[in-house]
Structures are given as structure tokens and as C-alpha cells.
N, CA and C atoms as a LAMMPS dump frame, in Angstrom:
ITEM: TIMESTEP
0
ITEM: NUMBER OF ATOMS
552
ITEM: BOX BOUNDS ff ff ff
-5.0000000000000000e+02 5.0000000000000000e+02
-5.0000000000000000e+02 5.0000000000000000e+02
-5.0000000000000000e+02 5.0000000000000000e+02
ITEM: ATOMS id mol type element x y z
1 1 1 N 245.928 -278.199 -363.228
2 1 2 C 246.706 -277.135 -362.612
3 1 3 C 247.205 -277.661 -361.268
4 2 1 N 248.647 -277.164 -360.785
5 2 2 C 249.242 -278.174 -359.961
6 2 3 C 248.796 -277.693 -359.129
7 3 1 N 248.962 -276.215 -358.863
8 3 2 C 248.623 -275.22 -357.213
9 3 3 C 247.742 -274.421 -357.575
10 4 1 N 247.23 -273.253 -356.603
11 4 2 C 246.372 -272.549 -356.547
12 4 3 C 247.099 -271.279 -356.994
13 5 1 N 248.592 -271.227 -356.715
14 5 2 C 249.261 -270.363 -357.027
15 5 3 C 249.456 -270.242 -358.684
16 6 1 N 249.408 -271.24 -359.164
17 6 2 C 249.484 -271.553 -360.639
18 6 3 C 248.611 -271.077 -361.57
19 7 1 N 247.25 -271.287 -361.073
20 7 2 C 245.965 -271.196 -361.248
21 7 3 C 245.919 -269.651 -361.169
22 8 1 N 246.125 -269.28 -360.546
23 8 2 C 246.257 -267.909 -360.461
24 8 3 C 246.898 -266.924 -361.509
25 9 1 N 248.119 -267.447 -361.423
26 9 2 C 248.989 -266.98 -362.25
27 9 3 C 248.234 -267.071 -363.345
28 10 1 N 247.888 -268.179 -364.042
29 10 2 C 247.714 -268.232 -365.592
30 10 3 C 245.996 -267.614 -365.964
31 11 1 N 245.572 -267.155 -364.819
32 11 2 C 244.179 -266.396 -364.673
33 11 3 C 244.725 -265.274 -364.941
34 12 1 N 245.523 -264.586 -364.533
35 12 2 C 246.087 -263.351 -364.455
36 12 3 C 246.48 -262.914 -366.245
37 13 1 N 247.38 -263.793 -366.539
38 13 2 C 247.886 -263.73 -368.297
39 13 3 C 246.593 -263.949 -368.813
40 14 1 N 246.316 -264.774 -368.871
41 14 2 C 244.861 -264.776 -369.602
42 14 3 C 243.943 -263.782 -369.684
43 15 1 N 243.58 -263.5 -368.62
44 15 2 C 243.035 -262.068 -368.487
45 15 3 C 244.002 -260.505 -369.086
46 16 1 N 244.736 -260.656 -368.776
47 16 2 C 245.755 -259.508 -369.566
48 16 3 C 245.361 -259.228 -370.448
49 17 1 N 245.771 -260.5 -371.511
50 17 2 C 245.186 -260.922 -372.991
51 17 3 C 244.638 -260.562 -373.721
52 18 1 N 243.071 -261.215 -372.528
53 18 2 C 242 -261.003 -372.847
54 18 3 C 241.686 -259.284 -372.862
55 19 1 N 242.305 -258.482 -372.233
56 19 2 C 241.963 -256.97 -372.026
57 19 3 C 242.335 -256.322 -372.821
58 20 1 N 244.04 -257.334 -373.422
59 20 2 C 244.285 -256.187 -374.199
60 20 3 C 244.135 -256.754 -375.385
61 21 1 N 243.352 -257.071 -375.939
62 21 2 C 242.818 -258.016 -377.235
63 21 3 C 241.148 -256.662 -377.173
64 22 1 N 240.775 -256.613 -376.163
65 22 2 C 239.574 -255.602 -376.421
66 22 3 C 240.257 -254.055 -376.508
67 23 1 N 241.206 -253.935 -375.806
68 23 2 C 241.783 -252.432 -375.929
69 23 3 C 242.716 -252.41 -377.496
70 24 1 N 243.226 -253.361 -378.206
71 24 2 C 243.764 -253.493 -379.648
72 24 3 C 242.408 -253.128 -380.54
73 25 1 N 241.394 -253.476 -380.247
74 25 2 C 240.014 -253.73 -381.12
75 25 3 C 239.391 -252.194 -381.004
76 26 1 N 239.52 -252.055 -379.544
77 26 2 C 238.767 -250.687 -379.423
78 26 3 C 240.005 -249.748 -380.241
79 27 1 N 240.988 -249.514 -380.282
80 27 2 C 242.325 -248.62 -380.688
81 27 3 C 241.388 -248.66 -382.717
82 28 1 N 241.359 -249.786 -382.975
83 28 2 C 241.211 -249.827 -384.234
84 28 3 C 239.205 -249.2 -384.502
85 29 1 N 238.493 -249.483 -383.811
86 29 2 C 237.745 -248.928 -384.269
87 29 3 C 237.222 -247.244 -383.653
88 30 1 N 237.894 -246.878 -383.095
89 30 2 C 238.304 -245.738 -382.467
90 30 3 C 239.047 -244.63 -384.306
91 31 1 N 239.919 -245.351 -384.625
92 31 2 C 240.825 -245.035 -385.824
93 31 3 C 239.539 -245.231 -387.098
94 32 1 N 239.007 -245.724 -387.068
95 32 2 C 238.13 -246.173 -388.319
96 32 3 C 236.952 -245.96 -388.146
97 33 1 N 236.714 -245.122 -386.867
98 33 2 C 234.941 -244.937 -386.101
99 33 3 C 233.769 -244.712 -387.987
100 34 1 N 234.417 -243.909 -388.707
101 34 2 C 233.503 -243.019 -389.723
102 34 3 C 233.219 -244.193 -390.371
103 35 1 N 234.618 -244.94 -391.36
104 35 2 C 233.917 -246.123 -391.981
105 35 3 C 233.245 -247.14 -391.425
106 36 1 N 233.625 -247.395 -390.461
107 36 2 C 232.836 -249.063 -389.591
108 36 3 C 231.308 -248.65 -389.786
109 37 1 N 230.865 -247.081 -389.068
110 37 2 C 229.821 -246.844 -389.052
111 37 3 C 228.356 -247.152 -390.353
112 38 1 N 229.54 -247.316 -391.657
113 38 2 C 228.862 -247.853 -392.814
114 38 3 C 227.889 -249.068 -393.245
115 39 1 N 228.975 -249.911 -392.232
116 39 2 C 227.785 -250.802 -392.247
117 39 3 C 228.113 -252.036 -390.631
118 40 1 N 227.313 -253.302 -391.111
119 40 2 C 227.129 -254.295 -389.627
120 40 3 C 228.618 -254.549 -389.297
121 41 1 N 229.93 -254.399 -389.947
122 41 2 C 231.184 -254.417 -389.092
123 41 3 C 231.052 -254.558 -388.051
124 42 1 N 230.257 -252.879 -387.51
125 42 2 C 230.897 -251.652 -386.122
126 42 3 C 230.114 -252.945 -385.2
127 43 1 N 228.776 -253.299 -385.517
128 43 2 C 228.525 -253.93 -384.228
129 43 3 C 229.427 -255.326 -384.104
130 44 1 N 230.087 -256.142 -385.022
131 44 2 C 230.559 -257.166 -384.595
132 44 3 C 231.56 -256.858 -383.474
133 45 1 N 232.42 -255.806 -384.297
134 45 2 C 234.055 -255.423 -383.626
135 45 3 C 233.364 -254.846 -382.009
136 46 1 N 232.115 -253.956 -381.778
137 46 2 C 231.735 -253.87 -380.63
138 46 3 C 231.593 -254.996 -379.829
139 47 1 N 230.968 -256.022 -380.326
140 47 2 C 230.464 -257.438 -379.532
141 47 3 C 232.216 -257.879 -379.061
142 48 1 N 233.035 -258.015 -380.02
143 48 2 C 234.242 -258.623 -380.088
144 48 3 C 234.945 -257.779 -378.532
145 49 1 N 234.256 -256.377 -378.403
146 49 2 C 235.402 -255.469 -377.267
147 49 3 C 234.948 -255.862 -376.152
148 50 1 N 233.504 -255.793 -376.214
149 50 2 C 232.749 -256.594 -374.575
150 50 3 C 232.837 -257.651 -374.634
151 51 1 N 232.602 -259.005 -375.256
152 51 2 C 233.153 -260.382 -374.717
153 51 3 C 234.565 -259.932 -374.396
154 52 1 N 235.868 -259.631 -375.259
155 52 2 C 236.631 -259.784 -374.403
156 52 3 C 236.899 -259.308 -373.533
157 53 1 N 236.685 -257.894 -373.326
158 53 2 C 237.076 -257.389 -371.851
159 53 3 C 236.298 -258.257 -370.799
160 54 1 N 235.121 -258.602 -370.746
161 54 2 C 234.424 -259.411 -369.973
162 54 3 C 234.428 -261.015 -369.715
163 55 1 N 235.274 -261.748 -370.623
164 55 2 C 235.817 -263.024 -370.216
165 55 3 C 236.073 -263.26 -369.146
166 56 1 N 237.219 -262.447 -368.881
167 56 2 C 237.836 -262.752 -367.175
168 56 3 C 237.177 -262.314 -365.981
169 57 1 N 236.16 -261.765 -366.19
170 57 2 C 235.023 -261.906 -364.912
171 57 3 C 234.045 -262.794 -365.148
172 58 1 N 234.174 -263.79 -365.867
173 58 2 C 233.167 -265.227 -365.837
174 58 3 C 233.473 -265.755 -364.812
175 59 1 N 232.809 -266.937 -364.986
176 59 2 C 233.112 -268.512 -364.456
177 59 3 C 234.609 -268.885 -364.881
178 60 1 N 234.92 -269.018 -366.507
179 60 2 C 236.168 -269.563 -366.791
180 60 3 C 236.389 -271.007 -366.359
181 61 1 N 235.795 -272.176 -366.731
182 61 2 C 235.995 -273.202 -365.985
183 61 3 C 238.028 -273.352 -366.653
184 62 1 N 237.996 -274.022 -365.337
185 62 2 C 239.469 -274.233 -365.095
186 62 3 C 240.7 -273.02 -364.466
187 63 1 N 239.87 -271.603 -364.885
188 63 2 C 240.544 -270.479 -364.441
189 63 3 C 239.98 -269.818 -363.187
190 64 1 N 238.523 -269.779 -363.326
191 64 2 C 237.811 -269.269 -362.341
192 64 3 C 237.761 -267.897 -363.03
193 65 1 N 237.242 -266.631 -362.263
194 65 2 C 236.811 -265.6 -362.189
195 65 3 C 238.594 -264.339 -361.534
196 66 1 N 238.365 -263.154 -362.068
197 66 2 C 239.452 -262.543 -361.694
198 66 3 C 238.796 -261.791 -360.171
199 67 1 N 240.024 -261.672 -359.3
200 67 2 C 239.686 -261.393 -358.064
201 67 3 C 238.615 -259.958 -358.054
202 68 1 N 237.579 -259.669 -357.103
203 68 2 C 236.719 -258.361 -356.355
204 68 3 C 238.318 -257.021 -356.662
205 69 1 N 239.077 -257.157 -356.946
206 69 2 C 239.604 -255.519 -356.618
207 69 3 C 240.05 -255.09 -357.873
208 70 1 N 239.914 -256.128 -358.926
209 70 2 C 239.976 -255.91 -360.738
210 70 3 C 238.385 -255.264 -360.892
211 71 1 N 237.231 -255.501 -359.987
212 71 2 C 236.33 -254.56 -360.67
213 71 3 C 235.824 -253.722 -359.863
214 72 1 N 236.738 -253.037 -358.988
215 72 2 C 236.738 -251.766 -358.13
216 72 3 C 237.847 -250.886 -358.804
217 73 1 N 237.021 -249.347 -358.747
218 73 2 C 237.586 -248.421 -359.036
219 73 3 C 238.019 -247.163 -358.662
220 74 1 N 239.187 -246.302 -358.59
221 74 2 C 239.278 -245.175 -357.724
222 74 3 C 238.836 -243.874 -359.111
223 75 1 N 238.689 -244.569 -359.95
224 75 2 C 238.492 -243.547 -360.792
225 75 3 C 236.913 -243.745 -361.505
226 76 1 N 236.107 -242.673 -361.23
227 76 2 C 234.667 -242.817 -361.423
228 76 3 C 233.675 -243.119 -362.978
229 77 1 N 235.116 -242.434 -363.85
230 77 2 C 235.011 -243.181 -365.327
231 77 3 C 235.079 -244.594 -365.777
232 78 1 N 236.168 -244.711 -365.077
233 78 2 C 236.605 -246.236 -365.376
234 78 3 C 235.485 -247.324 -364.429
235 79 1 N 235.086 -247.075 -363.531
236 79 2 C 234.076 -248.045 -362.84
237 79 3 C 232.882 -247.8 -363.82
238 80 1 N 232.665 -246.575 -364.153
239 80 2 C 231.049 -246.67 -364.928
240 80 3 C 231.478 -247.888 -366.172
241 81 1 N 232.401 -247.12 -366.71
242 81 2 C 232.748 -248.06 -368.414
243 81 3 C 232.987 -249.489 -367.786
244 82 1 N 233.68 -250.059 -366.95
245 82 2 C 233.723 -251.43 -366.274
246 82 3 C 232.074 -251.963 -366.114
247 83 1 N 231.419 -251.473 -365.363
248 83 2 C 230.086 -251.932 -365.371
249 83 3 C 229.108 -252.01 -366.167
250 84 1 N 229.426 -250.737 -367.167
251 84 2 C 228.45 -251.114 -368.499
252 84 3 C 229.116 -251.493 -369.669
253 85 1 N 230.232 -252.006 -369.465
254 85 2 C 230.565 -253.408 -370.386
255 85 3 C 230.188 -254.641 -369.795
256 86 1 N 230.72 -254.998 -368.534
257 86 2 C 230.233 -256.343 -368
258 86 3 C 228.32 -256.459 -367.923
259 87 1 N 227.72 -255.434 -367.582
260 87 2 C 226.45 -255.342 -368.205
261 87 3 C 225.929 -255.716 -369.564
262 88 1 N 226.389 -254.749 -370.529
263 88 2 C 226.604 -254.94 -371.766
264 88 3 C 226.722 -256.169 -372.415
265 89 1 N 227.111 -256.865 -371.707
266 89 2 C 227.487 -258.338 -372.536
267 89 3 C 226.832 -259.287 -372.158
268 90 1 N 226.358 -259.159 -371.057
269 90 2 C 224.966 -259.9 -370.496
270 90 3 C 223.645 -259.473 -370.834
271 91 1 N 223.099 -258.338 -371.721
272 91 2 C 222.298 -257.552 -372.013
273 91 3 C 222.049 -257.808 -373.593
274 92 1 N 223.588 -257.021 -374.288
275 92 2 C 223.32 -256.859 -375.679
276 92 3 C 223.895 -257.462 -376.315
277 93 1 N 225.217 -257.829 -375.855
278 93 2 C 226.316 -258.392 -376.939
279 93 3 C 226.336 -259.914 -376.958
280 94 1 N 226.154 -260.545 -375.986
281 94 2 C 226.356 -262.044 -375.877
282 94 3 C 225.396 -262.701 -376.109
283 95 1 N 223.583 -261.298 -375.999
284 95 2 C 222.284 -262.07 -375.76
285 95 3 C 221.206 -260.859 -377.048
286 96 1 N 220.775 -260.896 -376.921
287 96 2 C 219.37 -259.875 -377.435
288 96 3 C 218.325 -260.077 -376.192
289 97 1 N 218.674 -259.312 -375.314
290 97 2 C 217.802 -258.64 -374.232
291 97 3 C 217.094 -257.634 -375.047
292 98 1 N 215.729 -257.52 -375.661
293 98 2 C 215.344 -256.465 -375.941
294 98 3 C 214.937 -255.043 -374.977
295 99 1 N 214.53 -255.937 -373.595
296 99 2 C 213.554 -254.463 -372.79
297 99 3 C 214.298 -253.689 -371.932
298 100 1 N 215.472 -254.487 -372.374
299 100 2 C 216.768 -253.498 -371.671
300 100 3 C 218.129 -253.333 -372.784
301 101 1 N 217.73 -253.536 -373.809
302 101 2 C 218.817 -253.042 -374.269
303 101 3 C 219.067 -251.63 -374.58
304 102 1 N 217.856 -251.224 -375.164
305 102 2 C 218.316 -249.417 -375.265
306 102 3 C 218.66 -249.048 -373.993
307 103 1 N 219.257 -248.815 -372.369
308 103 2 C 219.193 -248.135 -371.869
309 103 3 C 220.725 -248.568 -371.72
310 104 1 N 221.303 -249.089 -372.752
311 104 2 C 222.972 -249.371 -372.376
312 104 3 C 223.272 -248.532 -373.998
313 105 1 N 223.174 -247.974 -374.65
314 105 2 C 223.636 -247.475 -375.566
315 105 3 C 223.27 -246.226 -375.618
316 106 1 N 224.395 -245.168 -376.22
317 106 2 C 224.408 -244.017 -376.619
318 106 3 C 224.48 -243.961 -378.048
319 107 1 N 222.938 -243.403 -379.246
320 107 2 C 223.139 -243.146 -380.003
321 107 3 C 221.997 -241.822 -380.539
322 108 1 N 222.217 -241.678 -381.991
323 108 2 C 222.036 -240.558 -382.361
324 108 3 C 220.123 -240.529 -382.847
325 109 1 N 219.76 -242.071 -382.36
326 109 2 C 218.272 -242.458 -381.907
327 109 3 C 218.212 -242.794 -380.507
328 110 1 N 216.375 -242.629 -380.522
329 110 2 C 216.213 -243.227 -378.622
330 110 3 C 216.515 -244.811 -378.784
331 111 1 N 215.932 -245.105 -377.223
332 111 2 C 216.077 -246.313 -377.045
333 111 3 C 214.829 -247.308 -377.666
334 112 1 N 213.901 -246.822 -377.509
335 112 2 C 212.766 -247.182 -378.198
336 112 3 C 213.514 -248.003 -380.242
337 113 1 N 213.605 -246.775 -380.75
338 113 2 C 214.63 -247.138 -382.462
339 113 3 C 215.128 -248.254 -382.032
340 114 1 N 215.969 -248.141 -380.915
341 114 2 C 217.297 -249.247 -380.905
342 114 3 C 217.154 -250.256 -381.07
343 115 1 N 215.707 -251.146 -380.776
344 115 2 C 215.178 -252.069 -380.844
345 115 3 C 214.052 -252.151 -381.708
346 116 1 N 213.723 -251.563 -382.699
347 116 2 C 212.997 -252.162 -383.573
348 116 3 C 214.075 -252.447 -384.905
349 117 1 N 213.034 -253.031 -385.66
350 117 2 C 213.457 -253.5 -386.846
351 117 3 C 212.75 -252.828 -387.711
352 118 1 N 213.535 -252.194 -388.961
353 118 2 C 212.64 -251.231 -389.9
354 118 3 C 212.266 -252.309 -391.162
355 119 1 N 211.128 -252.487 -391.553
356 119 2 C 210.548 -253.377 -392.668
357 119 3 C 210.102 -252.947 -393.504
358 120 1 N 210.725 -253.238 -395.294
359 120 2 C 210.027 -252.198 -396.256
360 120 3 C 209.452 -253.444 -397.206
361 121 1 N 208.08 -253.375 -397.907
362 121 2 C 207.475 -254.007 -398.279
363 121 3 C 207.662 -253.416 -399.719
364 122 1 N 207.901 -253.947 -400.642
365 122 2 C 208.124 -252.718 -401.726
366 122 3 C 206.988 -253.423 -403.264
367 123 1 N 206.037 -252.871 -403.81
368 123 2 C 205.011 -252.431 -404.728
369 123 3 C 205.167 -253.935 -405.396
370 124 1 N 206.604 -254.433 -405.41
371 124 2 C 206.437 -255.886 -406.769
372 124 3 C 206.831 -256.784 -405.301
373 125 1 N 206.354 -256.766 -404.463
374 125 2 C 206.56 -257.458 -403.27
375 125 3 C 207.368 -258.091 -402.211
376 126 1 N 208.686 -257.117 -402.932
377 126 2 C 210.203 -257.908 -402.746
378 126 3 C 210.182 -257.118 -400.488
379 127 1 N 210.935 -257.725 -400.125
380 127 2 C 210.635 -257.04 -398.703
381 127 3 C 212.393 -257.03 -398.162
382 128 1 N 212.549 -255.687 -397.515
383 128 2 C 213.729 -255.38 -396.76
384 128 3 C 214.058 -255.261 -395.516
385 129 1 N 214.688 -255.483 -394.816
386 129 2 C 214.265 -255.353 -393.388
387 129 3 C 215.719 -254.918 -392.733
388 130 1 N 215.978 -254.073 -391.709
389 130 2 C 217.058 -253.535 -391.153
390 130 3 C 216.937 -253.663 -389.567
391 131 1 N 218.426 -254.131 -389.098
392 131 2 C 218.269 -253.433 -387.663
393 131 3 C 219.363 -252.636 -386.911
394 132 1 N 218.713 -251.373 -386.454
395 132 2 C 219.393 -250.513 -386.898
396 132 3 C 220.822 -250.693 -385.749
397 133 1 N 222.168 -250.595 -385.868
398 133 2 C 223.154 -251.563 -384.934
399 133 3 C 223.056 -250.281 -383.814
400 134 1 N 223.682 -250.73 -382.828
401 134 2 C 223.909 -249.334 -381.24
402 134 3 C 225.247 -248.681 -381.879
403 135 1 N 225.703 -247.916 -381.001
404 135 2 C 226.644 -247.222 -381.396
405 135 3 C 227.575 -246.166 -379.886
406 136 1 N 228.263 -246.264 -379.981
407 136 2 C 228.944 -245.002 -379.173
408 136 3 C 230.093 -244.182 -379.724
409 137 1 N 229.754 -243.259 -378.254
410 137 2 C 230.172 -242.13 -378.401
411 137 3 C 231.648 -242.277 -378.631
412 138 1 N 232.254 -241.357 -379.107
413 138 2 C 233.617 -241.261 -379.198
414 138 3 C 234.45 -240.882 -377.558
415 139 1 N 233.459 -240.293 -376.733
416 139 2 C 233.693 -240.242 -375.682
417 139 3 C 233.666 -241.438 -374.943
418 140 1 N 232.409 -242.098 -374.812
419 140 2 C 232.628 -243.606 -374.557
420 140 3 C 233.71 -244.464 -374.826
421 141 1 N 233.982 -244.521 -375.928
422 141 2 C 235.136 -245.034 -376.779
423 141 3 C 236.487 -244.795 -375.879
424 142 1 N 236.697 -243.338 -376.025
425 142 2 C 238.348 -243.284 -375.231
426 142 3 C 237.817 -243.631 -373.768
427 143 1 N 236.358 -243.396 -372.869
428 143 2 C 236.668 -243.919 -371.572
429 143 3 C 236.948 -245.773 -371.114
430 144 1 N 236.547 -246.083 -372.294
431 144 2 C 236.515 -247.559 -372.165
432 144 3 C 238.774 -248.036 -372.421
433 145 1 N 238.928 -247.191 -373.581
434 145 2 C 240.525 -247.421 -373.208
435 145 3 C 240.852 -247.305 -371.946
436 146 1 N 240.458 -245.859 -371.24
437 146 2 C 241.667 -245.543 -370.33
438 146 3 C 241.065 -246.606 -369.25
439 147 1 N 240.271 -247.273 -368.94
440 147 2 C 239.746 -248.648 -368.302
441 147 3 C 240.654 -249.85 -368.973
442 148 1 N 240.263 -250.031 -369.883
443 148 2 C 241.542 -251.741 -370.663
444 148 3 C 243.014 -250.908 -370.391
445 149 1 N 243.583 -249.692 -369.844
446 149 2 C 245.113 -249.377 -369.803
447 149 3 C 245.114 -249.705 -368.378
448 150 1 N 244.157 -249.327 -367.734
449 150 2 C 244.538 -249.113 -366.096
450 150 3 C 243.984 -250.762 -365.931
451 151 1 N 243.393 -251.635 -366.449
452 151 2 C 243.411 -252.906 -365.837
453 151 3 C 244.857 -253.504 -366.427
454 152 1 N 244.926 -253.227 -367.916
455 152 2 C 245.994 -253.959 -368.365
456 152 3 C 247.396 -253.729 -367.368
457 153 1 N 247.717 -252.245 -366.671
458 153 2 C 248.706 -252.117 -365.764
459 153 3 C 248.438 -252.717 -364.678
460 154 1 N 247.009 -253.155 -363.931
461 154 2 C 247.252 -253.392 -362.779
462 154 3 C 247.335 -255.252 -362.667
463 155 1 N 247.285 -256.03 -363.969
464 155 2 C 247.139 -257.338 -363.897
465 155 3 C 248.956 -257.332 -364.152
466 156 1 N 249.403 -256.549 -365.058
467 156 2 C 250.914 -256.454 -365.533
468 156 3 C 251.373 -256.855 -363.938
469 157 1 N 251.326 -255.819 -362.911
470 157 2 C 251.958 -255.639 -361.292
471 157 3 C 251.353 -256.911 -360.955
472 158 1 N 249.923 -257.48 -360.781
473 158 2 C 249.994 -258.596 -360.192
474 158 3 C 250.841 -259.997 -360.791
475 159 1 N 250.724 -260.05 -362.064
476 159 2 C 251.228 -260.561 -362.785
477 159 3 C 252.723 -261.17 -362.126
478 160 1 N 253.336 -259.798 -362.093
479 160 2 C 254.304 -259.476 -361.839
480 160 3 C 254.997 -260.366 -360.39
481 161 1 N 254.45 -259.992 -359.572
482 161 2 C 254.101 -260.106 -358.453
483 161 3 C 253.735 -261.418 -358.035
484 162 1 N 252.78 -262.031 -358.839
485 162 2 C 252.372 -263.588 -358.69
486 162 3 C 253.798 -264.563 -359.122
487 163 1 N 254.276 -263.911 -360.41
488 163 2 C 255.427 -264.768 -360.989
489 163 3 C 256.862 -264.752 -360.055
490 164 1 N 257.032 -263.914 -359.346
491 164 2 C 257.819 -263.824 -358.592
492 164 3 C 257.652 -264.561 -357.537
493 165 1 N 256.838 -264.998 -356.817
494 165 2 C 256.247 -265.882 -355.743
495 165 3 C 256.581 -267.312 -356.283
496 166 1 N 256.118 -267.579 -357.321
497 166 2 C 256.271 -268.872 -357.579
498 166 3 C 257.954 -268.952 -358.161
499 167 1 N 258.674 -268.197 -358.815
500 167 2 C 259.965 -268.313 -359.027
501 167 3 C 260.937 -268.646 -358.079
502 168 1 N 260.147 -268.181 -356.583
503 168 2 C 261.281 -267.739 -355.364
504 168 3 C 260.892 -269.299 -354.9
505 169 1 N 259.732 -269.923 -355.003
506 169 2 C 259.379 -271.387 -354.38
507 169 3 C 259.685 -272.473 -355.469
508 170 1 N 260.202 -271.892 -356.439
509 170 2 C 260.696 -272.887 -357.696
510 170 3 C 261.625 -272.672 -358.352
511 171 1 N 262.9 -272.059 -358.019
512 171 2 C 263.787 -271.157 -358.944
513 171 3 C 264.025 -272.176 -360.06
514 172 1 N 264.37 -271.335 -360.658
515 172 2 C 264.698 -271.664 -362.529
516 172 3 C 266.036 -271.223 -362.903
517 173 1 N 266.684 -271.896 -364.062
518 173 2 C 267.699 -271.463 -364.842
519 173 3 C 267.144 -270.478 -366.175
520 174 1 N 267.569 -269.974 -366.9
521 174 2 C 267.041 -269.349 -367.75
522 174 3 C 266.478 -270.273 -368.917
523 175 1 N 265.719 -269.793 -369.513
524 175 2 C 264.838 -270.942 -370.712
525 175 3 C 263.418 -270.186 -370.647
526 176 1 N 263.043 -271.058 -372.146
527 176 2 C 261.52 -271.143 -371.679
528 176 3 C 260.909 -272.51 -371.248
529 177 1 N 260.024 -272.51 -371.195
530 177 2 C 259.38 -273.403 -369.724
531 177 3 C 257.887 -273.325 -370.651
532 178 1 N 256.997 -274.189 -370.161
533 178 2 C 255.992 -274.554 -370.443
534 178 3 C 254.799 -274.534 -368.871
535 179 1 N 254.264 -274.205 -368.582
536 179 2 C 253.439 -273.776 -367.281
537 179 3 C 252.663 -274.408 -367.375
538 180 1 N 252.634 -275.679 -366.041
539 180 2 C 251.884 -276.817 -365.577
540 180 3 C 252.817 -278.27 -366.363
541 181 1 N 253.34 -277.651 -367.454
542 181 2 C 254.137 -279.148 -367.536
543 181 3 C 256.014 -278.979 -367.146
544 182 1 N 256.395 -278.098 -367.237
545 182 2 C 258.015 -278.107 -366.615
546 182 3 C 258.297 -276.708 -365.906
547 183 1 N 257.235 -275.974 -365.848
548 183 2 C 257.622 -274.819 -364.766
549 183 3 C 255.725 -274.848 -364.064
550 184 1 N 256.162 -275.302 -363.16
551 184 2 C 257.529 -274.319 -362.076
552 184 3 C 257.868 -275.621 -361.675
């Protein structure tokens, strides 16, 4: 990466992306909440919404981390759902934290259930074993959108904003361009 300004920039798209790749995922299992619930789907497509919304507050080698004011909030929904996804994925989705994982899920068992495994031993000795996946609320569900809309708008403006900086210190003819090898 040539500049810091660059670096930036392509932190910014990436992250977009990445947000709205979890807000596409959440839209679909939001639409399909009843069947997913059928079987181990619901938890993959869950794992799939917290890694990505939570990518761009890593490390990211080569990108770095998205700036302190992407995970501040004026709205008291959207900071909770921000923190217990980036929680979430350090907890349940990325790891099996057992002694803290029930206290990040809302379901229709305690937290205690959430973490066991049910084992059936059956008479000709055959054995079954389940675990039972987390789950949320449908309320959860839409607060975690209106969080991936209001980041996805506010990376759009920086976005925005970043690309314009580097256009005005590099102007261009119209085309596409390739970023880090002929633009800027």
C-alpha cells in the first residue's frame, strides 16, 4: 500500500463489504427464521453474520482495524447489538467459550441447556448425541440490521469522503483503475 491515505481507503470498502455481506445474510435468515430453525443451517448462517460484521474491527494484517467512532453509538440499540456481536465472536462463534457462552444468547432454554450436549444411549447400544444450536430473537434480528444499515451509511460518507481526498491529490480521467497499481 503506497500511502496511509490508501490504506485507509481500501479499509473502508472492505469493511463496507464486509457489513453488508452480514446485513445480506441476516435479511435472508430473518426471511427464512421458521425453516433454518429446523436444523444446524441457523447456527452456521449465524456464525457467517458475526465473523463478518466483526472482521473490520480486527487486526486485518495489511488493513489494520476500522477507526474508535465506527464502534460508538448515538443510538442505544445499535451500540448494545455492536458489542454483543463483536463479543459474540470472540465468545461463541469463532471459539466455544463454554462458561460464557449462554449469557450472549437469547433462547427459548436457559443458559445452563445452551451448553450441554443431550446424549441418548439407546437399548441395542447405538448412541445419539445433540447440541442444542443458540438462537435469537426476531427482535434481536431486526436490531442487528438497523446497526449493519447505519454502519453501512456511515462507511458509504467516509468512503465517500476518503475517495475524494485522494482524487483531488491524484486527479483522474474517467476509467476504471486498479487501487495500489494505477490509481491513484
Amino acid at each position: 500500500m503506497k500511502s496511509k491515505k490508501m490504506k485507509a481507503f481500501k479499509r473502508l470498502v472492505w469493511a463496507k463489504a464486509d457489513i453488508a455481506a452480514a446485513r445480506d445474510l441476516t435479511e435472508i435468515l430473518l426471511t427464512n427464521l421458521k425453516i433454518l430453525h429446523e436444523n444446524l443451517a441457523y447456527r452456521a448462517i449465524e456464525t457467517g453474520i458475526v465473523v463478518s460484521y466483526a472482521r473490520p474491527f480486527g487486526e486485518n494484517d495489511n488493513l489494520g482495524t476500522l477507526p474508535n467512532e465506527f464502534r460508538q453509538f448515538d443510538d442505544a440499540g445499535a451500540q448494545i447489538a455492536h458489542d454483543g456481536i463483536l463479543r459474540a465472536r470472540d465468545i461463541q462463534e469463532a471459539h466455544n467459550n463454554l462458561r460464557e457462552r449462554g449469557s450472549l444468547i437469547q433462547a427459548p432454554f436457559t443458559a445452563e441447556e445452551a451448553i450441554n450436549v443431550e446424549v441418548e444411549i439407546k437399548e441395542d447400544g447405538r448412541t445419539f448425541w445433540e447440541v442444542r444450536p443458540p438462537s435469537l430473537a426476531v427482535g434481536q434480528i431486526e436490531r442487528m440490521l438497523k446497526l449493519f444499515r447505519i454502519q453501512e451509511d456511515r462507511l458509504e460518507k467516509e468512503i465517500q469522503s476518503s475517495f475524494a481526498l485522494l482524487l483531488r491529490e491524484h486527479p483522474k480521467m474517467p476509467g476504471i483503475y486498479k487501487l495500489g497499481v494505477d490509481f491513484p
